[in-house]
BAZA-293899 format. One line per field, with one value per residue (C-alpha): x, z, y; residue number from 1. Coordinates in nm, 3 decimals, padded with zeros to 5 digits. Layout:
X = c(X ...) $
Z = c(Z ...) $
Y = c(Y ...) $
pos = c(NUM ...) $
***
This chain:
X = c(10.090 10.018 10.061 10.041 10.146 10.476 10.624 10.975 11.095 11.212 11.584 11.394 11.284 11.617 11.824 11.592 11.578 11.961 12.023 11.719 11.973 12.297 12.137 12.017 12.378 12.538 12.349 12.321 12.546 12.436 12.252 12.044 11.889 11.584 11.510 11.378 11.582 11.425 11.369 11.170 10.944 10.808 10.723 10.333 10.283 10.397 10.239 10.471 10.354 10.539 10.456 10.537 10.535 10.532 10.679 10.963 10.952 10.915 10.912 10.795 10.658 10.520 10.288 10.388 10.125 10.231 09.871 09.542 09.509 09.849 10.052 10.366 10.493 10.846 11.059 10.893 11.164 11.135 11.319 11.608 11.446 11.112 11.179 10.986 10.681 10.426 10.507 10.569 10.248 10.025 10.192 10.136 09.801 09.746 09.902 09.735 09.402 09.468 09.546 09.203 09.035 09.237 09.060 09.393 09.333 09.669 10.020 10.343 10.639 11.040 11.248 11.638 11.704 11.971 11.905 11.847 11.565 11.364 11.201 11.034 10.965 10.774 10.594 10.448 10.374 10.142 09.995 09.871 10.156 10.273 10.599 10.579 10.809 10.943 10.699 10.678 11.086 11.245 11.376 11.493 11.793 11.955 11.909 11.537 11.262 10.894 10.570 10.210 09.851 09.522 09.340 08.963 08.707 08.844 09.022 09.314 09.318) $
Z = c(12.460 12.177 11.819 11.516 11.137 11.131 10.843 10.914 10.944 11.336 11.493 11.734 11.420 11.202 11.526 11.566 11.231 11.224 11.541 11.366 11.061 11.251 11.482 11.075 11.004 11.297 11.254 10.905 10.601 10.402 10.160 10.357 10.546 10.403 10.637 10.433 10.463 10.514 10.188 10.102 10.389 10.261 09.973 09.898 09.916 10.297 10.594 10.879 11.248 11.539 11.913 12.201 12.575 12.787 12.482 12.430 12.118 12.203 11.894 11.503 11.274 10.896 10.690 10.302 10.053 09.822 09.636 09.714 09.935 10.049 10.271 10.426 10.798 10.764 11.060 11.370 11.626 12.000 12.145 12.388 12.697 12.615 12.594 12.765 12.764 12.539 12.292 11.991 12.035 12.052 11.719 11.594 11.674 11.507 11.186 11.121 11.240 10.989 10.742 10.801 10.725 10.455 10.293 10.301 10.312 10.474 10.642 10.554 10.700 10.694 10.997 11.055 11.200 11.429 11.769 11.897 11.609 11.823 12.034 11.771 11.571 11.921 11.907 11.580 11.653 11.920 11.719 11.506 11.188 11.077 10.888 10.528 10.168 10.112 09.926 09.687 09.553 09.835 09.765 10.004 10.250 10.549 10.714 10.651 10.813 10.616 10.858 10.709 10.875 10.737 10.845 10.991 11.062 11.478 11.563 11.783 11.981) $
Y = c(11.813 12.066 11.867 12.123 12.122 12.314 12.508 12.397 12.719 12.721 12.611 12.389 12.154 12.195 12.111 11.765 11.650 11.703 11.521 11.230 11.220 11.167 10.919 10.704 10.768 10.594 10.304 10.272 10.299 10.613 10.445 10.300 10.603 10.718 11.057 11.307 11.653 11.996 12.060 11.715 11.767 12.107 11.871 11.920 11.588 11.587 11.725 11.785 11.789 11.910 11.833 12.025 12.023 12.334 12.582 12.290 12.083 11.722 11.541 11.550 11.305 11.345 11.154 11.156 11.084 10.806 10.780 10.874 10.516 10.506 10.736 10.712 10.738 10.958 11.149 11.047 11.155 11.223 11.503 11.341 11.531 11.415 10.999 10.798 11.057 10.887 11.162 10.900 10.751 11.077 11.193 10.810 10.823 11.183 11.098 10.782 10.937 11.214 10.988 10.811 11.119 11.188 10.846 10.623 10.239 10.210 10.344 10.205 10.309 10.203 10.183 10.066 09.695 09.806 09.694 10.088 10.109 09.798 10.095 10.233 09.901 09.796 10.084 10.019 09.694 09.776 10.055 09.705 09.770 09.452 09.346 09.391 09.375 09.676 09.948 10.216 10.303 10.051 09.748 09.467 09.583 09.432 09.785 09.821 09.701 09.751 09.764 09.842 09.948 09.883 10.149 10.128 10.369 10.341 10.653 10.596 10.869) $
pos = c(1 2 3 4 5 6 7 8 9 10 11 12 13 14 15 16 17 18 19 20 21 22 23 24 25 26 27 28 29 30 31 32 33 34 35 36 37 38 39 40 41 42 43 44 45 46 47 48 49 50 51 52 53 54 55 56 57 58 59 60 61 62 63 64 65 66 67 68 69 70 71 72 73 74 75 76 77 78 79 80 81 82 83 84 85 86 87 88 89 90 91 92 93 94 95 96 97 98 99 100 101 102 103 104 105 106 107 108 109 110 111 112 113 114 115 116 117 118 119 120 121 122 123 124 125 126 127 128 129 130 131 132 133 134 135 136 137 138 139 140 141 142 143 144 145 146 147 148 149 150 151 152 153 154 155 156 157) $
***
């Protein structure tokens, strides 16, 4: 697997983050989905990565910086075809690696309560984030779940 920043600029990506927002949207009322669109992940303050497996895109994930301690976890999405591949933890591990070399003291990171967000709330428990109050501009919601890491110096992958 080949993870790299991405400039957003490819159908691949658009198509993903498209299918990521519809996915929020059937499981949450609209005001409760916080998924960045296109134009919010060029943001400076967000780096975007992209993974891929054999030339096919098989997932994204970003990292948002919220202060120079803080950073966020935003769009992690795995590619329908590549499920079950391990590809959510290898970008998991890259973004909160980067993010301890960018100097952060912790990840936060705000996922849906539905019972088809457990998945990804599993794997951030085992990637040690634990449940939190909601951060930054959130505020309490039924729909949200809040998870933080306090990062070490241990890389993860």
């Amino acid at each position: 697997m080949k993870i790299k920043i991405d400039n957003l600029d490819g159908i691949e990506i658009a198509t993903l983050l498209q299918q990521h927002q519809d996915d929020m949207l059937c499981h949450s009322p609209v005001e409760s989905v916080h998924a960045l669109d296109l134009s919010a992940l060029k943001s400076a303050d967000v780096t975007f990565w992209s993974a891929w497996i054999d030339g096919e895109l098989a997932g994204c994930g970003a990292l948002k910086a919220l202060d120079a301690q803080h950073g966020e976890l935003k769009s992690m999405r795995t590619a329908h075809d590549h499920l079950r591949k391990g590809v959510a933890a290898k970008l998991l591990a890259h973004i909160t690696d980067e993010a301890r070399a960018r100097g952060y003291q912790r990840i936060s990171l705000e996922t849906g309560t539905a019972p088809e967000f457990l998945p990804a709330q599993t794997l951030y428990k085992q990637a040690g984030f634990s449940p939190c109050p909601p951060f930054s501009d959130y505020s309490e919601d039924p729909y949200s779940a809040f998870f933080t890491l306090v990062l070490g110096k241990q890389k993860l992958t």
